[in-house]
C-alpha positions in Angstrom: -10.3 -0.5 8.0 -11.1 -4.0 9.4 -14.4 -4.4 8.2 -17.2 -6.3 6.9 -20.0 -4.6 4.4 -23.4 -5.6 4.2 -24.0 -4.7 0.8 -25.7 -8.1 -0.6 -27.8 -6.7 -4.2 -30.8 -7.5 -2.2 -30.1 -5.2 0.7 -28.8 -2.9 -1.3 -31.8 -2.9 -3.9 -34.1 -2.8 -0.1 -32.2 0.5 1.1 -32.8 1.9 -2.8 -36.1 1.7 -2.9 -37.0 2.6 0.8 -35.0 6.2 0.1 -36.8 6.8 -3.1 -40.1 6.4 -1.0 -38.8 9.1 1.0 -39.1 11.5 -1.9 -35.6 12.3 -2.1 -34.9 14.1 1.8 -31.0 13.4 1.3 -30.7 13.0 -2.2 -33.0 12.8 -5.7 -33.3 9.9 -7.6 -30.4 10.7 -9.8 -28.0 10.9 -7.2 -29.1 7.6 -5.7 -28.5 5.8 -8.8 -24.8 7.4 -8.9 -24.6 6.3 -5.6 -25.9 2.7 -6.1 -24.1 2.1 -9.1 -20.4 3.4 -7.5 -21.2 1.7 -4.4 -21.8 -1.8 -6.1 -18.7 -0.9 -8.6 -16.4 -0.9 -5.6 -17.8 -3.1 -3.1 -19.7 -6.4 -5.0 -16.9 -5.6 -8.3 -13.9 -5.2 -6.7 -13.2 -1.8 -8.8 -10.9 0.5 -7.3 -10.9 4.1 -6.5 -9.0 5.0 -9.4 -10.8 2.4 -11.8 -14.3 3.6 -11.1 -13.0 7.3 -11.6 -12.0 6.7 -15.3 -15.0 4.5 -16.3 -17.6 7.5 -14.7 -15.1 10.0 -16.1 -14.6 11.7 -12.0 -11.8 12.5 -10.1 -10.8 10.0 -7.2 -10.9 11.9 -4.4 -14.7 12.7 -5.6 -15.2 8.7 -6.0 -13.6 8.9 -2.6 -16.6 11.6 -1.2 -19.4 9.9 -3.1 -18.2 6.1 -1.6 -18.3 8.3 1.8 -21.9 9.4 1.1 -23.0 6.0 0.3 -22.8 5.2 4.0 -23.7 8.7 5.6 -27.0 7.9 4.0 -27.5 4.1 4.6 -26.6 2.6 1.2 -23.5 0.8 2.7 -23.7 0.2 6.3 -20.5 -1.6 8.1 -20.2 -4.1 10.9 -16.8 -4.6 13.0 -15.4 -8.1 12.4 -11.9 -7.4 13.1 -9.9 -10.9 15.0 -7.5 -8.2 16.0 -7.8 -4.8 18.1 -7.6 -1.9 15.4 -7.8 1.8 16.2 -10.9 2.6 14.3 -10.7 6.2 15.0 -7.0 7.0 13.8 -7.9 4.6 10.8 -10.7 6.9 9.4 -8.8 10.3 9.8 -6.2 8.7 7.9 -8.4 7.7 4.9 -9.6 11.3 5.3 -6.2 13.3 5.5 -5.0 11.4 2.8 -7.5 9.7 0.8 -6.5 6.5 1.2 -8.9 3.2 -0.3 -8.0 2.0 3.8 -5.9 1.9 6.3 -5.3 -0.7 9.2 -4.0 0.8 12.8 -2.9 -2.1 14.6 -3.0 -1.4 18.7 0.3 -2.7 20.4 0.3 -4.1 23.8 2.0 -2.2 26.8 4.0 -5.2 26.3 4.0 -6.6 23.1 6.4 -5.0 20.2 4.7 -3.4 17.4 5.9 -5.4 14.9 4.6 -8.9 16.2 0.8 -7.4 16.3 1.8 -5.9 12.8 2.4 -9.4 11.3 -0.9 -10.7 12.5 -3.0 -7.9 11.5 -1.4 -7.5 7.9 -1.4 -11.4 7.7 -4.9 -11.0 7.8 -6.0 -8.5 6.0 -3.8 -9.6 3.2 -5.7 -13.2 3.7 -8.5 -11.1 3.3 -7.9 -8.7 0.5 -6.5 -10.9 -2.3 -9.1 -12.6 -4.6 -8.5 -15.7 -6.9 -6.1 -15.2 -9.6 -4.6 -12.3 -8.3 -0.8 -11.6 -8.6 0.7 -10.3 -5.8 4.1 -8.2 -6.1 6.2 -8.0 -3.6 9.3 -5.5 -2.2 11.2 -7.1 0.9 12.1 -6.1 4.8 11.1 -8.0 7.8 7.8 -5.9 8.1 6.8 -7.9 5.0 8.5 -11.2 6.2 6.4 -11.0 9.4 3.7 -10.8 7.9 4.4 -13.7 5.3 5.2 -15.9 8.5 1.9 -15.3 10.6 -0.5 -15.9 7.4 -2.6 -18.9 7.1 -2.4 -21.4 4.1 -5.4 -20.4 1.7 -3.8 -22.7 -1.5 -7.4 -22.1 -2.7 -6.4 -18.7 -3.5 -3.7 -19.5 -6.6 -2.2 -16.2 -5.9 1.2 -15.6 -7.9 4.1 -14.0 -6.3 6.5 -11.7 -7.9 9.2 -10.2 -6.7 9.3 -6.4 -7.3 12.8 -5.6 -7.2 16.2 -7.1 -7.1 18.6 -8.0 -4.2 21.0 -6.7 -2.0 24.7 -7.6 -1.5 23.6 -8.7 2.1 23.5 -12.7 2.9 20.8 -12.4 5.3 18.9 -9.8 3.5 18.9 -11.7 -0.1 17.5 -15.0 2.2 14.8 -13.2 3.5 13.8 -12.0 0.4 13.8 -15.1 -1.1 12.0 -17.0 1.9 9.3 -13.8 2.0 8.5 -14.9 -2.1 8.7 -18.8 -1.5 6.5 -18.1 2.1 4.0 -16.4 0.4 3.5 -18.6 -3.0 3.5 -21.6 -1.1 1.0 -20.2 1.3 -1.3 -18.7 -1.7 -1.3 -21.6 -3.8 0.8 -19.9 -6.8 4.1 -20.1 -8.2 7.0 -17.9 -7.0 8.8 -15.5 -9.4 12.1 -14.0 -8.8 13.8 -11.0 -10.3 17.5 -12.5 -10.4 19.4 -9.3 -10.6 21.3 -6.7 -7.7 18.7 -4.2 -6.8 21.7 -1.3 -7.3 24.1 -1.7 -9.6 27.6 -0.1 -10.1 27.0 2.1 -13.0 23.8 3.0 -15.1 25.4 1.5 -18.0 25.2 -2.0 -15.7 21.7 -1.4 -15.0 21.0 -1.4 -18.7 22.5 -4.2 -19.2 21.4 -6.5 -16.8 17.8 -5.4 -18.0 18.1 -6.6 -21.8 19.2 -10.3 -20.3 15.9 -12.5 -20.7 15.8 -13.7 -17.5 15.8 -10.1 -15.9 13.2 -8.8 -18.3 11.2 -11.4 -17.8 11.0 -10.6 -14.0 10.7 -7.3 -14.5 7.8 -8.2 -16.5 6.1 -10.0 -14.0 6.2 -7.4 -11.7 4.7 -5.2 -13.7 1.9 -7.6 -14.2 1.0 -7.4 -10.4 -2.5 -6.8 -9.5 -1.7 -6.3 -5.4 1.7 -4.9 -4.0 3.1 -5.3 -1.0 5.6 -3.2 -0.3 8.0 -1.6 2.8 8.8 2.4 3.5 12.4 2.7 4.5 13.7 6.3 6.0 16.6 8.0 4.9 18.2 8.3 8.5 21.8 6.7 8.6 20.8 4.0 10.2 17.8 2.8 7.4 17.8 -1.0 6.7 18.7 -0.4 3.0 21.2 2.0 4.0 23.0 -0.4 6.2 23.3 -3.0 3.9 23.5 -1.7 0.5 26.8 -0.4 1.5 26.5 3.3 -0.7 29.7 5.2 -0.7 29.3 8.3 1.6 28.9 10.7 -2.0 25.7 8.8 -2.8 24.5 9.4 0.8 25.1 13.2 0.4 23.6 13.5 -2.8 20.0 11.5 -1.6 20.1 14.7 1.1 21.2 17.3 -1.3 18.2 16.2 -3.1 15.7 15.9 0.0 15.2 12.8 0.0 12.9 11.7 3.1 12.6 7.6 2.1 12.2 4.6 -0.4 10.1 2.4 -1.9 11.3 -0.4 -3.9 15.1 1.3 -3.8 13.6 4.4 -5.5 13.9 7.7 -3.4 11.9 10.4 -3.0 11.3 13.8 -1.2 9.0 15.0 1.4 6.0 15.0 -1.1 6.2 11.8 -2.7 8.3 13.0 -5.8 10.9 10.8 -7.1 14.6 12.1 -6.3 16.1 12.4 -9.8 19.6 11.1 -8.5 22.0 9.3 -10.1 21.2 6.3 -7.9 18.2 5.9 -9.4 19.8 5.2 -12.9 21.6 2.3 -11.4 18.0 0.9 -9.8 16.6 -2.5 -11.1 12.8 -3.2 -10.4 9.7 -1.4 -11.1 9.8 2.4 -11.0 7.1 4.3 -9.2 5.1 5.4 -11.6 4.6 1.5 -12.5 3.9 1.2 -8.7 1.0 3.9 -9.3 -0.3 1.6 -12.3 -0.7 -1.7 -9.9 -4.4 -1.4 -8.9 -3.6 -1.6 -5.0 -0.7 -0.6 -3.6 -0.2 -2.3 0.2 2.3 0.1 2.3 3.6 -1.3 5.7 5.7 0.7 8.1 6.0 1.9 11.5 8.1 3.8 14.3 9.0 7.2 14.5 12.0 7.1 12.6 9.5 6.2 9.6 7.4 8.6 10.1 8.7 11.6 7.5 9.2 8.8 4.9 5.1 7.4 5.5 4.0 11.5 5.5 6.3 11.8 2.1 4.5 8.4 0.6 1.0 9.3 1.5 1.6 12.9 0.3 3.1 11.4 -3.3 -0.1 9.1 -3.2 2.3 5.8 -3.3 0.2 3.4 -1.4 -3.6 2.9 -1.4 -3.8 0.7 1.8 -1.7 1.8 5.0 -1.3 -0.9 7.7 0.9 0.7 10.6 0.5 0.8 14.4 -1.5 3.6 16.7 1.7 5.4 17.7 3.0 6.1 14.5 -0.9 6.6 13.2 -0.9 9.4 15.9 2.4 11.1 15.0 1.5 10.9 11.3 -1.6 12.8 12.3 0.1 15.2 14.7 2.7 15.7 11.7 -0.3 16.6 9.6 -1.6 19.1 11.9 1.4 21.0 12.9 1.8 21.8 9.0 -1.3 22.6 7.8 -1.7 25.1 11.3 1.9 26.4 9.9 0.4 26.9 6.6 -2.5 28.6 7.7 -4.5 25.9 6.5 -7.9 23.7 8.0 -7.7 19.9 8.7 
């Protein structure tokens, strides 16, 4: 969300023991040291969600509520430190529609395009997130590329880079992958790694082979191994980046909307609720699946415009991405999306 935590162990330890002089009011003692011992798991360790919910044997989203009641009732408090303007308001209802670890709404200018204020902000927060020794994975688009560009060289961090899926018969498209892996290596202080294979393929049986070659496994590998990802939504409308340039004959076209499919991440499509389209296509796809997207502890998602805007609803639905950075306008269709369903469904917000 753009923020700092004041949760030193000391302060922490202070807040702990002034509550349990308070006999309990908002919680007993029990519950405080649930909450104490989550809140330090996520905030001091670095645990995620999803990690702390299989070592305390609870669901996320009830992580989710007890990390929420940890600063309801003083245990974490938060101070704004944000370089850039971020819509604080649309970034908590999006955590809360769609219990997300956070989400960053960058505010665009009257003037500016949202794209240039999304490079700074993700450049940031990506300078922000990664910790030493991480590896980062990344998909490509100039969302990612942006962002890549505006960050500041922290060698100190000895991040990794690997790419997460293969190319695209596209000149320019297969440069700025390769510049978005080299950018962000260079910049991190790691090594780049590159998965030298077609992202689609002619036939499955292609696929195949091209993923028993060593070099191809290897990258495969390493993208597997990633403990950050960094990845772009595209839309299924005609006129979708991939689309464009990975040149699919118009039966392959009909058959991602026979099947419903709403967008992609890493070249693997999927519907309206974040399922994976079981289409042929998919067969002939080299890089990491989704499910090995779930497994990578934090999934970064950027995208924005309201062309996007079904295939972000579909991803946040399927529960593809645990960070969100977009802009306010499409943080405020997403929302308005959200609504106009759940009030056709007869459902709350």
């Amino acid at each position: 969300m753009g923020a700092l935590l004041r949760m030193g162990a000391v302060f922490v330890d202070e807040v702990i023991a002034k509550m349990r002089k308070n006999e309990g009011k908002n919680a007993t003692e029990a519950d405080l040291d649930t909450l104490y011992r989550i809140a330090r798991q996520y905030y001091l360790e670095n645990f995620t969600q999803e990690e702390i919910a299989r070592k305390e044997g609870l669901s996320r989203p009830y992580v989710s509520r007890l990390l929420q009641k940890c600063r309801d009732q003083g245990i974490v408090q938060v101070t704004l430190d944000y370089p850039f303007p971020t819509n604080v308001e649309l970034e908590v209802e999006l955590k809360r529609q769609f219990s997300l670890a956070e989400a960053v709404v960058a505010v665009s200018g009257r003037h500016e395009e949202a794209g240039a204020v999304i490079s700074r902000v993700g450049a940031y927060y990506l300078s922000t997130t990664l910790n030493s020794g991480d590896v980062l994975g990344v998909s490509w688009g100039r969302a990612l590329l942006g962002i890549a560009r505006q960050l500041s060289y922290r060698p100190d961090k000895g991040t990794d880079v690997a790419q997460l899926v293969g190319g695209v018969v596209n000149t320019e498209v297969q440069t700025q992958a390769n510049e978005l892996v080299q950018t962000l290596a260079q910049k991190l202080g790691g090594k780049p790694y590159y998965l030298p294979a077609p992202l689609f393929t002619d036939t499955p049986e292609a696929a195949e082979m091209l993923k028993g070659e060593h070099l191809v496994m290897e990258g495969i590998q390493r993208a597997r191994m990633s403990t950050v990802a960094l990845v772009g939504i595209g839309s299924a409308f005609s006129n979708a980046t991939l689309l464009k340039h990975a040149r699919f004959p118009d039966e392959t076209s009909r058959e991602l909307e026979r099947l419903g499919a709403v967008g992609d991440i890493c070249g693997r499509w999927f519907t309206s609720e974040g399922v994976l389209c079981p289409s042929e296509l998919d067969g002939r796809t080299i890089g990491i699946t989704l499910e090995e997207l779930k497994r990578i502890p934090k999934v970064i998602a950027v995208a924005y415009g309201s062309e996007k805007v079904q295939a972000i609803l579909g991803a946040l639905r399927g529960g593809l991405m645990d960070v969100l950075i977009t802009d306010d306008r499409t943080a405020a269709e997403i929302l308005a999306q959200r609504r106009f369903v759940l009030s056709v469904n007869g459902e709350g917000s």
